[in-house]
C-alpha positions in Angstrom: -32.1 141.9 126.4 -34.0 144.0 123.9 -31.5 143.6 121.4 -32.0 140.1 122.0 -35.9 140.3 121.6 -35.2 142.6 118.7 -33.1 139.9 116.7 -35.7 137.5 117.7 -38.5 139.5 116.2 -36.7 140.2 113.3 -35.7 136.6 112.1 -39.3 135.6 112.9 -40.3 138.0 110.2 -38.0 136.7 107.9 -38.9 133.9 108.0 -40.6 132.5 104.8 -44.3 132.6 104.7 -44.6 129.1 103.0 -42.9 127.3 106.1 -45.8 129.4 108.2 -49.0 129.3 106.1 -52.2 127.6 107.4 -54.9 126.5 105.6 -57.7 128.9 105.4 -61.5 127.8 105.6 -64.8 129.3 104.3 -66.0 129.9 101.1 -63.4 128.8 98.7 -64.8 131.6 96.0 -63.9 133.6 98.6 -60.9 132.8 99.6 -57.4 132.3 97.8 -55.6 128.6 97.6 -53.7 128.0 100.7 -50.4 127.8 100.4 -48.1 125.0 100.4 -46.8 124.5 104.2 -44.4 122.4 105.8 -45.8 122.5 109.1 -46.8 119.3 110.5 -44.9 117.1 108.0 -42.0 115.0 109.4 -38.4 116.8 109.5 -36.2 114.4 107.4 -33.0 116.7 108.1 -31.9 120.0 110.0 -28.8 121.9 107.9 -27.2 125.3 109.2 -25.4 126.5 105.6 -22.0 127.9 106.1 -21.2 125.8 109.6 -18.5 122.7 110.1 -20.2 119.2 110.9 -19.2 119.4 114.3 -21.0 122.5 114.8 -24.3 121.9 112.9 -24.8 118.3 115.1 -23.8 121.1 118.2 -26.5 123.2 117.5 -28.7 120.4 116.4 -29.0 119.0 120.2 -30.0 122.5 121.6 -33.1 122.5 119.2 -36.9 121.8 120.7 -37.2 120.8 116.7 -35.9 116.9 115.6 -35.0 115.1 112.9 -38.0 112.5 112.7 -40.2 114.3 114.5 -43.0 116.2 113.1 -42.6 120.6 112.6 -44.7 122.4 114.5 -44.5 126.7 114.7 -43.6 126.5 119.0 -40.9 124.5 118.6 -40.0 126.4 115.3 -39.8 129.6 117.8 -38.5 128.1 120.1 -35.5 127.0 117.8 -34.8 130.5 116.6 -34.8 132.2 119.8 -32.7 129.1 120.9 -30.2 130.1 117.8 -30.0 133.6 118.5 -29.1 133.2 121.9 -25.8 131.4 121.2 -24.8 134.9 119.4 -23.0 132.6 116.9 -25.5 134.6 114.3 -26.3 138.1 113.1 -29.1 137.2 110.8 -30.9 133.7 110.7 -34.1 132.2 109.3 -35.8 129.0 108.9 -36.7 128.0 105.3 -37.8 124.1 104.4 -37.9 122.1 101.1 -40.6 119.7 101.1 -38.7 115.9 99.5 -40.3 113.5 97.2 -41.8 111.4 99.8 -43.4 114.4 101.9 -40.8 114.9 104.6 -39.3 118.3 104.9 -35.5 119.9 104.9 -35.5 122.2 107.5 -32.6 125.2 106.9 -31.9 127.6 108.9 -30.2 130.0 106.6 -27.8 132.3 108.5 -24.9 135.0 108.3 -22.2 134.4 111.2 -21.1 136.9 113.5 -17.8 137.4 113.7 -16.2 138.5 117.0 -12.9 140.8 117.3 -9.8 138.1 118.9 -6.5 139.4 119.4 -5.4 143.2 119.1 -1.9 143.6 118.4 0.3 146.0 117.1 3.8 145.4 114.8 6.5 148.4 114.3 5.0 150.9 116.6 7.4 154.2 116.9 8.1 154.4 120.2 6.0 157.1 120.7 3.0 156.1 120.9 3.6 152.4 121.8 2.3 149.5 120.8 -0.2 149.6 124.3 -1.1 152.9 123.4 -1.9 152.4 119.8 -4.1 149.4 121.2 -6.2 151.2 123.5 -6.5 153.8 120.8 -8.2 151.3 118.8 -11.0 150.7 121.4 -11.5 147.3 120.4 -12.6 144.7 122.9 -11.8 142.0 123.0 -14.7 139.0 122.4 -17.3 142.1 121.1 -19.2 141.7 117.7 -17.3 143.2 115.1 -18.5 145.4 112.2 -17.0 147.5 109.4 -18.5 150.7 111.5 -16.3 149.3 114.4 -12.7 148.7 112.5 -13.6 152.6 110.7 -14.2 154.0 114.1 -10.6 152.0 115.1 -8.8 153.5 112.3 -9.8 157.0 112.7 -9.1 156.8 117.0 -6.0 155.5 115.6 -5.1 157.9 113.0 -5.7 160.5 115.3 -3.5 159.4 117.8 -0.6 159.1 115.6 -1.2 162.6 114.5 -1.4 164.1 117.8 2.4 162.7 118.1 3.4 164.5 115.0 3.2 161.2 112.5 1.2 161.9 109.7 1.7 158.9 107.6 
């Protein structure tokens, strides 16, 4: 859960300041220009970069946020805790491009997790086998996977191997 919340906090820090700004009042000496913000304008389109059709329109009907309907920061939020949930993502952030006639592209630019499948071993020696080179590995099946993961995989596995005399 506070992984979760971490991610959360994270991607709403990333995300860019223009899609967040609000207008500032007082003294406009004072004050520096506003910048430009896409909050409030109509969402013309909703894209995930990187994800089939299929998925994007998947995603698309678990978002508070709608094509036609006007951005507002809750439902923004909402959306990216919504995203992170499906743990389809290991980084994600909304960005918009504002279109000639005033609506707004709303992206959320992301980078995919990717999620170990099948762990199966080919030519084993007989000693270990193939089971034992498997659970060596330590990889579970359906966890996130990393480059830290596969190292630690390769060095349980190395090390098994030369604990039974097989050095190459």
């Amino acid at each position: 859960m506070a992984l979760a919340v971490a991610a959360i906090a994270v991607a709403w820090c990333l995300t860019p300041a223009s899609l967040l700004a609000q207008p500032q009042t007082g003294n406009s000496e004072m004050a520096p220009q506003a910048a430009p913000t896409c909050l409030g304008k109509i969402v013309q389109k909703i894209e995930f970069p990187g994800v089939s059709e299929t998925d994007q329109q998947t995603l698309r009907n678990m978002l508070p946020i709608h094509q036609g309907e006007a951005l507002a920061r809750a439902p923004l939020q909402q959306s990216l805790r919504v995203l992170f949930a499906t743990g389809r993502f290991a980084e994600l952030r909304a960005e918009c491009d504002r279109s000639a006639d005033g609506q707004v592209l709303l992206t959320f630019a992301n980078t995919s997790n990717f999620f170990v499948g099948s762990v199966s071993v080919e030519g084993a020696p007989g000693r270990p086998s193939e089971s034992q080179i498997v659970n060596a590995s330590k990889l579970q099946l359906g966890e996130v996977f990393t480059s830290e993961k596969l190292d630690r995989a390769l060095t349980n596995v190395r090390r098994l191997m030369e604990e039974n005399d097989l050095y190459r």
